[in-house]
Structure formats: structure tokens, C-alpha cells
Predicted model as a PDB file, atoms N, CA, C, CB and O in Angstrom, pLDDT in the B-factor column:
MODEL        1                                                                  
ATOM      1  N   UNK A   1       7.392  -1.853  -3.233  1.00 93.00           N  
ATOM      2  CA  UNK A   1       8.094  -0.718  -3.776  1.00 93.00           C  
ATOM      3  C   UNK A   1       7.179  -0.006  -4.771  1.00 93.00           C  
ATOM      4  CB  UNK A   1       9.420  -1.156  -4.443  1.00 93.00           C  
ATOM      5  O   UNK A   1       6.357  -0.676  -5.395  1.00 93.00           O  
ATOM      6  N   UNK A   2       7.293   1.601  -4.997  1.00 94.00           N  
ATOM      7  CA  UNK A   2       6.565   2.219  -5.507  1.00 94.00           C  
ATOM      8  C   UNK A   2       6.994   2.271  -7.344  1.00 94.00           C  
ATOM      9  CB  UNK A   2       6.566   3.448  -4.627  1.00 94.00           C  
ATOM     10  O   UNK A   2       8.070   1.748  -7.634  1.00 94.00           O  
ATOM     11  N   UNK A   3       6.577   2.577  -7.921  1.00 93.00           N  
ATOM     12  CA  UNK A   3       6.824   2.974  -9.438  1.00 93.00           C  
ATOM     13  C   UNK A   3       6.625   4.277 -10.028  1.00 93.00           C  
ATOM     14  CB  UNK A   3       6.057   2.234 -10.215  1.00 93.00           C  
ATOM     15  O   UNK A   3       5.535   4.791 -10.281  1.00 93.00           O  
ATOM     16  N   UNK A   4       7.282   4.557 -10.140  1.00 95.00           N  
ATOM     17  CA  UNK A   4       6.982   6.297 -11.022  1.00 95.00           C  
ATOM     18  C   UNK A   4       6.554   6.168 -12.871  1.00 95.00           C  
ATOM     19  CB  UNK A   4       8.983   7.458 -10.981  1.00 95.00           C  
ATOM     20  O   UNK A   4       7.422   5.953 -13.717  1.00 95.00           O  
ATOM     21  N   UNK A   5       4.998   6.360 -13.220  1.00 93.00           N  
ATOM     22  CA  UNK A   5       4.497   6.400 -14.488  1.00 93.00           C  
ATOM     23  C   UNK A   5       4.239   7.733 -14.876  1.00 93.00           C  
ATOM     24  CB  UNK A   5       3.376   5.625 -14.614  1.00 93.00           C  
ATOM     25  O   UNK A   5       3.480   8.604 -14.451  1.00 93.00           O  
ATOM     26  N   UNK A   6       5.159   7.663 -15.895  1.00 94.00           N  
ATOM     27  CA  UNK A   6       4.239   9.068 -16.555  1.00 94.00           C  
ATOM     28  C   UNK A   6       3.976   8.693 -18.374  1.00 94.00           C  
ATOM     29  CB  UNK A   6       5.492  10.944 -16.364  1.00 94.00           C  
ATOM     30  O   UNK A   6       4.761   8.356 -19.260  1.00 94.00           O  
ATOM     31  N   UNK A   7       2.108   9.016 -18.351  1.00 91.00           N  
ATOM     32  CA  UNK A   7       1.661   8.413 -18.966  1.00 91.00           C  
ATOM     33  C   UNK A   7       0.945   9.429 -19.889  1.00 91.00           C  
ATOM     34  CB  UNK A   7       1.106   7.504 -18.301  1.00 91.00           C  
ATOM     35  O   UNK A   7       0.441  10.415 -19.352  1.00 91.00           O  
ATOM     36  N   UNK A   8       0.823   9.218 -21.716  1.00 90.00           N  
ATOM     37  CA  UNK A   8       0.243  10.537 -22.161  1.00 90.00           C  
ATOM     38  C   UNK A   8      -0.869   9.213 -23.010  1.00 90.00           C  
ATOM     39  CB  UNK A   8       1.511  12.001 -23.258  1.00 90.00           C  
ATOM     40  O   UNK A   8      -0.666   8.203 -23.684  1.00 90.00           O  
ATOM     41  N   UNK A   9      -2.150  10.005 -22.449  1.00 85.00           N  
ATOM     42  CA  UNK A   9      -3.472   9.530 -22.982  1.00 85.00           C  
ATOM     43  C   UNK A   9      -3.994  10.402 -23.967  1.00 85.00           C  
ATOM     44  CB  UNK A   9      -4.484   9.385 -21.935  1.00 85.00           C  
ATOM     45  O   UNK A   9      -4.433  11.393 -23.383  1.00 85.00           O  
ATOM     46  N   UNK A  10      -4.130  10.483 -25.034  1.00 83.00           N  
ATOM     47  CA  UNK A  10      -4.774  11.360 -25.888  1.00 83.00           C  
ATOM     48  C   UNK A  10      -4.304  13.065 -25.855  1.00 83.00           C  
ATOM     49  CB  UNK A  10      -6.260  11.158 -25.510  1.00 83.00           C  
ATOM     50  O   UNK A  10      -5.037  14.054 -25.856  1.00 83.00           O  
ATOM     51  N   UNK A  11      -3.266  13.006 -25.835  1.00 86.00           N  
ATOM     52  CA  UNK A  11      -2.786  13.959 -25.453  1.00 86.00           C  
ATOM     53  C   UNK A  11      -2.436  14.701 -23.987  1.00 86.00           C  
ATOM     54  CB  UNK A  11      -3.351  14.431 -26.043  1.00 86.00           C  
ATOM     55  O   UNK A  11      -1.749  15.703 -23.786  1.00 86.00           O  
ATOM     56  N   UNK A  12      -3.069  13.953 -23.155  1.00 91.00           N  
ATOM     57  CA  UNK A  12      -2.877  14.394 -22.236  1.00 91.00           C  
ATOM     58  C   UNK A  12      -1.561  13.474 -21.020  1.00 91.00           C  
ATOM     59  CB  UNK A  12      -4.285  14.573 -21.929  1.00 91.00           C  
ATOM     60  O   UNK A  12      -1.323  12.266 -20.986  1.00 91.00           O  
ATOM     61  N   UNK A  13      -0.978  14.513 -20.225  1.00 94.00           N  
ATOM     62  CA  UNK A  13       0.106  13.760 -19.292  1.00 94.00           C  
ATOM     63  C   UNK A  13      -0.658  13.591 -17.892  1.00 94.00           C  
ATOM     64  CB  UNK A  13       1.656  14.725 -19.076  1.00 94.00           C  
ATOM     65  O   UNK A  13      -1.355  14.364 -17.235  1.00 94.00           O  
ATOM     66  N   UNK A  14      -0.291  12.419 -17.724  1.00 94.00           N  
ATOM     67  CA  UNK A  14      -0.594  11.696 -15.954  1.00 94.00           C  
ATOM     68  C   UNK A  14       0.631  11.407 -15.491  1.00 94.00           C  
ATOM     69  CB  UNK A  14      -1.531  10.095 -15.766  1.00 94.00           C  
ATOM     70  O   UNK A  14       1.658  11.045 -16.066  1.00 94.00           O  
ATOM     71  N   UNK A  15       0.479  11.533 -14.830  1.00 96.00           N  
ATOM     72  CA  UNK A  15       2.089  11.013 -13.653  1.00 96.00           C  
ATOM     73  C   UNK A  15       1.699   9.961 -12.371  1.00 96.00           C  
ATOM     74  CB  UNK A  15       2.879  12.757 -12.573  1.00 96.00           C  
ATOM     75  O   UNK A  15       1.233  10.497 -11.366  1.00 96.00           O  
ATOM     76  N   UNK A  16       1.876   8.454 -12.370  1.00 95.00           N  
ATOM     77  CA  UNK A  16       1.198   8.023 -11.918  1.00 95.00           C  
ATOM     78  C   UNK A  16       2.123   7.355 -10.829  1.00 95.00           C  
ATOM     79  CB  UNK A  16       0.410   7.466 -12.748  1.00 95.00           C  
ATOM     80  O   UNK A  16       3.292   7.550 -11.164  1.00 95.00           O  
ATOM     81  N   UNK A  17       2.036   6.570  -9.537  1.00 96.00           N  
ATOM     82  CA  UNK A  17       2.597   6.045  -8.330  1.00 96.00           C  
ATOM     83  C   UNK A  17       2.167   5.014  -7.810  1.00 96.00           C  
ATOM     84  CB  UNK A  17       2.582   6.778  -7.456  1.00 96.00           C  
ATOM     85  O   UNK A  17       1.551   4.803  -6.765  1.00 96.00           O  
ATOM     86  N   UNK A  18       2.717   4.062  -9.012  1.00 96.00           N  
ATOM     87  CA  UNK A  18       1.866   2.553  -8.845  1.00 96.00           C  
ATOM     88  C   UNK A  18       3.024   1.707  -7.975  1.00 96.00           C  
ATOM     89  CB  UNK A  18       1.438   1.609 -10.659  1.00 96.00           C  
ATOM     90  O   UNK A  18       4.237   1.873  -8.104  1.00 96.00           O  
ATOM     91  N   UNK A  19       2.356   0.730  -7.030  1.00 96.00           N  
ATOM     92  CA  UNK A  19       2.480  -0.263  -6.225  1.00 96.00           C  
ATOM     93  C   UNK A  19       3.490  -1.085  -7.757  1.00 96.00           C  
ATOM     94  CB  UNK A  19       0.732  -0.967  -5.464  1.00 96.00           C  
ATOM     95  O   UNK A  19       2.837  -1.215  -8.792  1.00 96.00           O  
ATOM     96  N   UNK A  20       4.257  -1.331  -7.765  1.00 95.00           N  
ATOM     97  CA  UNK A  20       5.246  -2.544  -8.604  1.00 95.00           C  
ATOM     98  C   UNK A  20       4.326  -3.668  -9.174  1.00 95.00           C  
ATOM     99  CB  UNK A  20       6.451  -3.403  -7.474  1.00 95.00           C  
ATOM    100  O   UNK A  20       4.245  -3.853 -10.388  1.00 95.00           O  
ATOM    101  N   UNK A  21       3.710  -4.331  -8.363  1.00 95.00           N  
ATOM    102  CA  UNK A  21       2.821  -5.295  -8.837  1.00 95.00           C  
ATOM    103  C   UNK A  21       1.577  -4.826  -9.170  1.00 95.00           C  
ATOM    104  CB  UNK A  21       2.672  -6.268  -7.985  1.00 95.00           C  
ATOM    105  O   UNK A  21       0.717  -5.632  -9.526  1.00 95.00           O  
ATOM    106  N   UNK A  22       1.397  -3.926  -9.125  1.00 95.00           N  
ATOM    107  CA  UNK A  22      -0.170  -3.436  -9.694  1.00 95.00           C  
ATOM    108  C   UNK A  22       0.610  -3.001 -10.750  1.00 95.00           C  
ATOM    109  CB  UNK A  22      -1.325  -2.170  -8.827  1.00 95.00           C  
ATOM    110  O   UNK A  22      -0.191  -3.330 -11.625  1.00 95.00           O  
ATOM    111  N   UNK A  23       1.331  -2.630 -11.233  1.00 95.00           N  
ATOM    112  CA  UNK A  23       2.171  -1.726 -12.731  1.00 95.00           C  
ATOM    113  C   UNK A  23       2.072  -3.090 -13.138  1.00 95.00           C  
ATOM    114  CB  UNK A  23       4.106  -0.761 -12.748  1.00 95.00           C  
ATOM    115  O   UNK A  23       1.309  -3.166 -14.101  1.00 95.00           O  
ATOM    116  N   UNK A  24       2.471  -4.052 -12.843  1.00 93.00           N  
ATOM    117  CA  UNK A  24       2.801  -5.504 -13.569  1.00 93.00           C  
ATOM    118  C   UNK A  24       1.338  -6.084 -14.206  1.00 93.00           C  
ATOM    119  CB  UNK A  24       3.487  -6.756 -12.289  1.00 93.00           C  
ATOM    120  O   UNK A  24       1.169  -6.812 -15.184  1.00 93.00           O  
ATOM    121  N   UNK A  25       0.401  -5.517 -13.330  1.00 91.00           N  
ATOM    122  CA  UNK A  25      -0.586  -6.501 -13.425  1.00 91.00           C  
ATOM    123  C   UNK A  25      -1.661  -5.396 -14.378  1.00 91.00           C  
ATOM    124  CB  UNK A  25      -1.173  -7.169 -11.712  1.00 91.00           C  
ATOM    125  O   UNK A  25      -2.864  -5.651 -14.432  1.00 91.00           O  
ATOM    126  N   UNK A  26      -1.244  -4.520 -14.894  1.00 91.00           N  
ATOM    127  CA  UNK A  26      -1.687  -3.434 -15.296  1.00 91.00           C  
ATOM    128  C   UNK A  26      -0.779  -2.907 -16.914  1.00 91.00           C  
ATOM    129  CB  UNK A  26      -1.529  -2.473 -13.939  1.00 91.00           C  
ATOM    130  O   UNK A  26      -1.097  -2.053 -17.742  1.00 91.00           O  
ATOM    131  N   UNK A  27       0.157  -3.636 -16.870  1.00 91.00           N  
ATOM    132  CA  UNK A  27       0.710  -2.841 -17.786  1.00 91.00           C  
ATOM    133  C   UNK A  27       0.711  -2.908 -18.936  1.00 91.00           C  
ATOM    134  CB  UNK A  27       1.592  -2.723 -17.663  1.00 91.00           C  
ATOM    135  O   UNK A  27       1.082  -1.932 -19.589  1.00 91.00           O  
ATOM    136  N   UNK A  28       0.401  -3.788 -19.402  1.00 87.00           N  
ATOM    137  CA  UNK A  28      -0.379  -4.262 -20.723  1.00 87.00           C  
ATOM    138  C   UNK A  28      -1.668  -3.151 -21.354  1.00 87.00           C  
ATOM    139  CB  UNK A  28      -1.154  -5.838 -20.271  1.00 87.00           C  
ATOM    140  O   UNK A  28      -1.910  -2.584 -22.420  1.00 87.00           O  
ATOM    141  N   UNK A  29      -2.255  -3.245 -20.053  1.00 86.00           N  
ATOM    142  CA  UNK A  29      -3.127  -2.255 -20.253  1.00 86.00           C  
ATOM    143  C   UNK A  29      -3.488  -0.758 -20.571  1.00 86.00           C  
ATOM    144  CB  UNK A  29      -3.419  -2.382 -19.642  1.00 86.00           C  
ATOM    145  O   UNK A  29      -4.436  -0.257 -21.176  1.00 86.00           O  
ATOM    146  N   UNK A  30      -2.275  -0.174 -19.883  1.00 89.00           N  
ATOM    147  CA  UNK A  30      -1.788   0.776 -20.172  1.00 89.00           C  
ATOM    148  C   UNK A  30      -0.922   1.188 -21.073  1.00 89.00           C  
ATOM    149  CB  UNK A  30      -1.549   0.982 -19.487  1.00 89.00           C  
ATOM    150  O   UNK A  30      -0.574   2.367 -21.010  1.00 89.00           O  
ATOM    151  N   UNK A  31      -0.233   0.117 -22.377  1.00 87.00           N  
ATOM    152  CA  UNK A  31       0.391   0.384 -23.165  1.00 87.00           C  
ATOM    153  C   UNK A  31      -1.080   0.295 -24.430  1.00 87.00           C  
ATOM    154  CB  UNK A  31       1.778  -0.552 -23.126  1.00 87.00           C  
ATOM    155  O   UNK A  31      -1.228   0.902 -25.491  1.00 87.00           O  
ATOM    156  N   UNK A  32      -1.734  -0.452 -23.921  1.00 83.00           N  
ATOM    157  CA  UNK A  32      -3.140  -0.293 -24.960  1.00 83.00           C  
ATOM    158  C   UNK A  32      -3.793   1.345 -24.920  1.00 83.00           C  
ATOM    159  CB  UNK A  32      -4.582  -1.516 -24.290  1.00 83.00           C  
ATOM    160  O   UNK A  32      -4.499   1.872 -25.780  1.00 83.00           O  
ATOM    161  N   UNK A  33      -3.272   1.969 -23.553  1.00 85.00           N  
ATOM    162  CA  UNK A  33      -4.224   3.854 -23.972  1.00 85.00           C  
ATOM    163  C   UNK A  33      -3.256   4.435 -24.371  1.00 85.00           C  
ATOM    164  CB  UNK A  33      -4.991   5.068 -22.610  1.00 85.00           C  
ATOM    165  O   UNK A  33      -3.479   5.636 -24.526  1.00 85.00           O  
ATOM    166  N   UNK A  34      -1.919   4.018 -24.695  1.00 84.00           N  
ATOM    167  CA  UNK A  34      -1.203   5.072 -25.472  1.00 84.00           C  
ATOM    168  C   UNK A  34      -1.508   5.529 -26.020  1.00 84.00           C  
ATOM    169  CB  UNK A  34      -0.503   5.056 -25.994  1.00 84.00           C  
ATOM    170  O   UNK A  34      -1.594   6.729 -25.755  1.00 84.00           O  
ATOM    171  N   UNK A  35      -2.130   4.881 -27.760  1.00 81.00           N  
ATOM    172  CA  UNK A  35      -2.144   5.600 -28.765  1.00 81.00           C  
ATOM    173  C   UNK A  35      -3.753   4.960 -29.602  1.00 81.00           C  
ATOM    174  CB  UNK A  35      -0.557   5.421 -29.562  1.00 81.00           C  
ATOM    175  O   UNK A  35      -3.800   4.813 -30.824  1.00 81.00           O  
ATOM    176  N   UNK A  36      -4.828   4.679 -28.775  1.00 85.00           N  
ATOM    177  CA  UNK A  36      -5.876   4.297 -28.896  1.00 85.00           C  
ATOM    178  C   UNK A  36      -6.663   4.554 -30.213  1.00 85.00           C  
ATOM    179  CB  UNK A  36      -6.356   4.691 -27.921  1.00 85.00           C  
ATOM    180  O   UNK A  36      -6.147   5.622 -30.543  1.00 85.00           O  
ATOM    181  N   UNK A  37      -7.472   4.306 -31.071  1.00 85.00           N  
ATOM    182  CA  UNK A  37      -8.582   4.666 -31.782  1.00 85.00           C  
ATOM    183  C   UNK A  37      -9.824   4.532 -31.045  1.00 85.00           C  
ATOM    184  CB  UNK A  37      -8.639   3.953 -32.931  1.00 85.00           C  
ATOM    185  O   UNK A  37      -9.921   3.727 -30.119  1.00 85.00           O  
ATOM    186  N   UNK A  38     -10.744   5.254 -31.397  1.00 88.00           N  
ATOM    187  CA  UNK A  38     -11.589   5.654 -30.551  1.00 88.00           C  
ATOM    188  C   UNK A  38     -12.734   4.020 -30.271  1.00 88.00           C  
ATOM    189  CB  UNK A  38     -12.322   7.192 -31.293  1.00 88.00           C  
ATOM    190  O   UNK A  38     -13.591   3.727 -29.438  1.00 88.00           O  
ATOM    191  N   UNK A  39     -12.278   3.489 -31.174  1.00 89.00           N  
ATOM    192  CA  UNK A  39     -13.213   1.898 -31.537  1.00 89.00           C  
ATOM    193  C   UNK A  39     -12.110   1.046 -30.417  1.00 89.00           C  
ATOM    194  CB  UNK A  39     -13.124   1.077 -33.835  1.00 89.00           C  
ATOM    195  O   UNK A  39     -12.561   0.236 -29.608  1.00 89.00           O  
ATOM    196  N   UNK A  40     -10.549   1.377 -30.515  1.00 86.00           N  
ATOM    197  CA  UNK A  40      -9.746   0.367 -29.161  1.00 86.00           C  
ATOM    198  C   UNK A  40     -10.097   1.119 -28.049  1.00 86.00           C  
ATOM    199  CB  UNK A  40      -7.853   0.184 -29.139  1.00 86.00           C  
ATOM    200  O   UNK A  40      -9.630   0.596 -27.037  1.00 86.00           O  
ATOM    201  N   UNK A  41     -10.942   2.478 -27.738  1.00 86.00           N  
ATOM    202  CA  UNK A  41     -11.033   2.775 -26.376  1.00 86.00           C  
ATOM    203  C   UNK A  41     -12.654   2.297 -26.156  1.00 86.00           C  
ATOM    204  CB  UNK A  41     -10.624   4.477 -26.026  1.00 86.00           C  
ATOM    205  O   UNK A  41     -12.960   2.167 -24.971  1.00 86.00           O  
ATOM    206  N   UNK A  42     -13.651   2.041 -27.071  1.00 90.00           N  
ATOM    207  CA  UNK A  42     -14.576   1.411 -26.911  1.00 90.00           C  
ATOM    208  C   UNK A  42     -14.152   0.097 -25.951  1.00 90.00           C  
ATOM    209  CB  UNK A  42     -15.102   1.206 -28.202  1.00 90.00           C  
ATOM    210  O   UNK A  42     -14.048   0.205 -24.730  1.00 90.00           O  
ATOM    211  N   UNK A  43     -13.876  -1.425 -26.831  1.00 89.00           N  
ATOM    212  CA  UNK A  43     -13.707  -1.886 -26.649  1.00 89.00           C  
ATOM    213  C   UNK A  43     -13.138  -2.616 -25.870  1.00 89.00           C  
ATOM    214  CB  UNK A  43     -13.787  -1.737 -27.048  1.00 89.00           C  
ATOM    215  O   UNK A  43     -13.575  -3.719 -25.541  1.00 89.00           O  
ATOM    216  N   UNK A  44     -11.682  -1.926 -25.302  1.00 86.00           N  
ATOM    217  CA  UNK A  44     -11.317  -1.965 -23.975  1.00 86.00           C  
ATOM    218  C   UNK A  44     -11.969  -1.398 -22.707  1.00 86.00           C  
ATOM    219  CB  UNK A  44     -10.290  -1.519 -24.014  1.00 86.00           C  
ATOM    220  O   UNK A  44     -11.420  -1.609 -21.625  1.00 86.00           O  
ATOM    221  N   UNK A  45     -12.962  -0.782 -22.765  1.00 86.00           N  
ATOM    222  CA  UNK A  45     -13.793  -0.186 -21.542  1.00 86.00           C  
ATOM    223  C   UNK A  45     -14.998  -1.166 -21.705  1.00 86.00           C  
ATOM    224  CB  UNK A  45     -14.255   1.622 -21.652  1.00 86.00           C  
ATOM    225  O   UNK A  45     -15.913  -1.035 -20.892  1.00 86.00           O  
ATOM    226  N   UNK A  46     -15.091  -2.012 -22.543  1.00 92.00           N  
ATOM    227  CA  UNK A  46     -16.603  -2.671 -22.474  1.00 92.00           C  
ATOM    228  C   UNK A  46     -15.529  -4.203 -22.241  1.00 92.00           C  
ATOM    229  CB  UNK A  46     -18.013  -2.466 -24.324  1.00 92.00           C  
ATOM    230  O   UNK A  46     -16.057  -4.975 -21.440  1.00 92.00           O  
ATOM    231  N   UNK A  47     -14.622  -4.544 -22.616  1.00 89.00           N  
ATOM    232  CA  UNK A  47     -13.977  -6.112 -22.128  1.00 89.00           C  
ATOM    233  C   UNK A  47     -13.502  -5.471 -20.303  1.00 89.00           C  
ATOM    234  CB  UNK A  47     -12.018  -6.799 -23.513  1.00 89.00           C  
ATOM    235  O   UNK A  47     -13.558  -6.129 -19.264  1.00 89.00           O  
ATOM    236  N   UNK A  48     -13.163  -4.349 -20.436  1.00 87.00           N  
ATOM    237  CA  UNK A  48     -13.166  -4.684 -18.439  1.00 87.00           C  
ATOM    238  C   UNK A  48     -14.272  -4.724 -17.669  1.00 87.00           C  
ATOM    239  CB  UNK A  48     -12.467  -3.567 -17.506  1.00 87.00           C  
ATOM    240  O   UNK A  48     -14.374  -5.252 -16.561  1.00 87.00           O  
ATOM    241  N   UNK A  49     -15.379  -3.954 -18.497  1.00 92.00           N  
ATOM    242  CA  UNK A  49     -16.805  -3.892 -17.881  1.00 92.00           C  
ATOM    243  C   UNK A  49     -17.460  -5.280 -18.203  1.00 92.00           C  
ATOM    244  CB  UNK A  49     -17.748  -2.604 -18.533  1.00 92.00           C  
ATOM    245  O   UNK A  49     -18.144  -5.804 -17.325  1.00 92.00           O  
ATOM    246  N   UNK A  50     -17.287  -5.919 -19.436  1.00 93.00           N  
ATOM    247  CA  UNK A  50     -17.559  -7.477 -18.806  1.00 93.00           C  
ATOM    248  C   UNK A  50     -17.240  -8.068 -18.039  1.00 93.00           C  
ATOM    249  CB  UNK A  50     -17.407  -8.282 -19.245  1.00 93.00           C  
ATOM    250  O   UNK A  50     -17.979  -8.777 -17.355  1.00 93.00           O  
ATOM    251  N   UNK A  51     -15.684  -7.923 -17.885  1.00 91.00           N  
ATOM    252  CA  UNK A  51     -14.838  -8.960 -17.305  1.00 91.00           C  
ATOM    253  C   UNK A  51     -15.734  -8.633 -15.144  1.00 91.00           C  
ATOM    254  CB  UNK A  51     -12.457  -8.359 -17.763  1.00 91.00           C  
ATOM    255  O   UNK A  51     -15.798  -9.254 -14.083  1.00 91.00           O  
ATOM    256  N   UNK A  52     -16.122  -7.473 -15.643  1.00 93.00           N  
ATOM    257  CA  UNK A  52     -16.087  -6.637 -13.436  1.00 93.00           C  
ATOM    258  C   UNK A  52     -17.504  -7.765 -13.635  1.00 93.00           C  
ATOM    259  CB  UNK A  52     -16.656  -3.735 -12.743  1.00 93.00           C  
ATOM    260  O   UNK A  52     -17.730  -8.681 -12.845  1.00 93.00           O  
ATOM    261  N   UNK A  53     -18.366  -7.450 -14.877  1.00 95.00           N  
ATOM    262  CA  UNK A  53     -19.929  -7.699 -14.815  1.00 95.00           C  
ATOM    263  C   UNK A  53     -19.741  -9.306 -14.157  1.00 95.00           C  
ATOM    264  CB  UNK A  53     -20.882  -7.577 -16.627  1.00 95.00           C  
ATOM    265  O   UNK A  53     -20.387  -9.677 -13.177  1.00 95.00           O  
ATOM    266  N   UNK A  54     -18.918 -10.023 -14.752  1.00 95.00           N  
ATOM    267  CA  UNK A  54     -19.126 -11.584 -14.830  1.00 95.00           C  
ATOM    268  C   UNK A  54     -18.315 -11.905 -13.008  1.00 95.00           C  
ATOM    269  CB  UNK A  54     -18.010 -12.481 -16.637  1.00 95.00           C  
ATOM    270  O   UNK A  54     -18.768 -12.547 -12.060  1.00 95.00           O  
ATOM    271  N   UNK A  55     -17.448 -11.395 -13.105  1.00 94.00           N  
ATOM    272  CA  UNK A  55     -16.802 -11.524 -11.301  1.00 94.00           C  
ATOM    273  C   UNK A  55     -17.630 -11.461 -10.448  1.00 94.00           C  
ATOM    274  CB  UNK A  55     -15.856 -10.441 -10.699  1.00 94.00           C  
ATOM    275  O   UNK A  55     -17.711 -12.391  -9.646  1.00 94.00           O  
ATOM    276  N   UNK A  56     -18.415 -10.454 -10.364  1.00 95.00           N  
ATOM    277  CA  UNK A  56     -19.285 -10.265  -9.509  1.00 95.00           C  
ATOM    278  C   UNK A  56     -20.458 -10.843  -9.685  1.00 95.00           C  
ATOM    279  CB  UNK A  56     -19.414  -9.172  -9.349  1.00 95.00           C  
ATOM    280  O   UNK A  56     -20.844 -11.395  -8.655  1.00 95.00           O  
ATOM    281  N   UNK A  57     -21.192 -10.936 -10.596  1.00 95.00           N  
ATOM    282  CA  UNK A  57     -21.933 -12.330 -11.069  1.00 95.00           C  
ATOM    283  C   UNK A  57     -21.523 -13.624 -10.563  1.00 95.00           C  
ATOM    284  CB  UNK A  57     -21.809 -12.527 -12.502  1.00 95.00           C  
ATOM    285  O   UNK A  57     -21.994 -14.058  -9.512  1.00 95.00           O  
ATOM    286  N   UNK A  58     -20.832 -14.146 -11.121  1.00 94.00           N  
ATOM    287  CA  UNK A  58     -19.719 -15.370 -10.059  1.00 94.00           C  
ATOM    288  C   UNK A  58     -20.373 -14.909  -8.892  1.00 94.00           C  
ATOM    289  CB  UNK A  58     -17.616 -15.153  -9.918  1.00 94.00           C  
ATOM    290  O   UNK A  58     -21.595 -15.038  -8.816  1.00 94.00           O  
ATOM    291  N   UNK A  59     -19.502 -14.206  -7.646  1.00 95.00           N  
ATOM    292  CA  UNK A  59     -19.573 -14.044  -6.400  1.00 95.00           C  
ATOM    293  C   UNK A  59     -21.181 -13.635  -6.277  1.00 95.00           C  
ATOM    294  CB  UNK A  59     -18.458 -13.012  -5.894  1.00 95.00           C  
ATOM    295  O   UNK A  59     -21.538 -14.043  -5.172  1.00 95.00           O  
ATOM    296  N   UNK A  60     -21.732 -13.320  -6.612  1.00 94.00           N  
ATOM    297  CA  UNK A  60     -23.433 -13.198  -6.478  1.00 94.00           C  
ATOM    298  C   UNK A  60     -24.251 -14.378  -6.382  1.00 94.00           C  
ATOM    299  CB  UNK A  60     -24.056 -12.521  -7.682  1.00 94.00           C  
ATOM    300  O   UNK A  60     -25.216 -14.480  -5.625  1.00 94.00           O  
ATOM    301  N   UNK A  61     -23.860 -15.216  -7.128  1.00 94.00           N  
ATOM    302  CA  UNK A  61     -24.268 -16.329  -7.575  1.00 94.00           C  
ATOM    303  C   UNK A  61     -23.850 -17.716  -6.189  1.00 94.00           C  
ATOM    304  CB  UNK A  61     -23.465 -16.432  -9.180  1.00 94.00           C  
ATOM    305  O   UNK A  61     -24.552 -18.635  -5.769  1.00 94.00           O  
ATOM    306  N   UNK A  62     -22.505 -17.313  -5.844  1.00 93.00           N  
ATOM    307  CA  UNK A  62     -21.902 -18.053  -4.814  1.00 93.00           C  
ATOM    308  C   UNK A  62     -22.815 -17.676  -3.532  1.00 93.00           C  
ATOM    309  CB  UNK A  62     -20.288 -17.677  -4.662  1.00 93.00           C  
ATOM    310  O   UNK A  62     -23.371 -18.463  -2.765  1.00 93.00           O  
ATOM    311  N   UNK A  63     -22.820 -16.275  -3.505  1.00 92.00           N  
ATOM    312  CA  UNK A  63     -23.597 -16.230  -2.111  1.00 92.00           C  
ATOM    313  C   UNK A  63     -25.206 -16.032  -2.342  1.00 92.00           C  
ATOM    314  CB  UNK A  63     -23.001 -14.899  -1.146  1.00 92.00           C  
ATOM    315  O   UNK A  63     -25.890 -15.347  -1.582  1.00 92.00           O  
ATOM    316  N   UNK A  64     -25.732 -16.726  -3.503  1.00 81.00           N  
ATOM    317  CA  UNK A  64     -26.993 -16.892  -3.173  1.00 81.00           C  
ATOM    318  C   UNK A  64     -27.621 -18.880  -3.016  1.00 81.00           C  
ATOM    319  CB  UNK A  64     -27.736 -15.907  -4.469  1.00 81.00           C  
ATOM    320  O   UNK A  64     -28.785 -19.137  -2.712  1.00 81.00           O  
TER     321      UNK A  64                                                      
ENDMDL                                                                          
END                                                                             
């Protein structure tokens, strides 16, 4: 089932059409860009860019 988000990032509105379980698995996350400082939008773009760096590291590592 689908989800209807409508989401304001820094002023700005998104209207978004998330899968139910991707909203679930996401939504935490998205209550973190509500109302951000520019040091919590750092930081949250560099902990998912670790988190992608190290996954795929893992799986790199597996298939070598």
C-alpha cells in the first residue's frame, strides 16, 4: 500500500508516495529534515554516506 507525505524541508514543500514500508523504514529520518541546523544536515548526510561507504565495502570485500 502506498502513503501520501507531504514534507517541508527548509522551507520548502515535497509531496511524497512512499511504499508503507519504505515510510517505516525511513521515517525517523525524515522527521530528522524537518527542522535541521545546518551542522544536523551535515552530519546526517555524512552517517548515511558512511553507513552506503561500509555496505558496499562489506560486499566488495565478500566478492574479492
Amino acid at each position: 500500500m502506498k502513503k501520501n507525505i507531504t514534507l517541508y524541508v527548509m522551507g520548502e514543500k515535497f509531496e511524497l508516495l512512499l511504499d508503507e514500508d519504505f515510510f517505516e523504514y525511513v521515517k525517523d529520518d525524515l522527521h530528522k529534515l524537518q527542522n535541521p541546523t545546518p551542522k544536523d544536515l551535515l552530519f546526517f548526510v555524512l552517517e548515511k554516506d558512511k553507513k552506503i561507504y561500509e555496505l558496499l565495502k562489506k560486499i566488495d570485500d565478500n566478492l574479492n
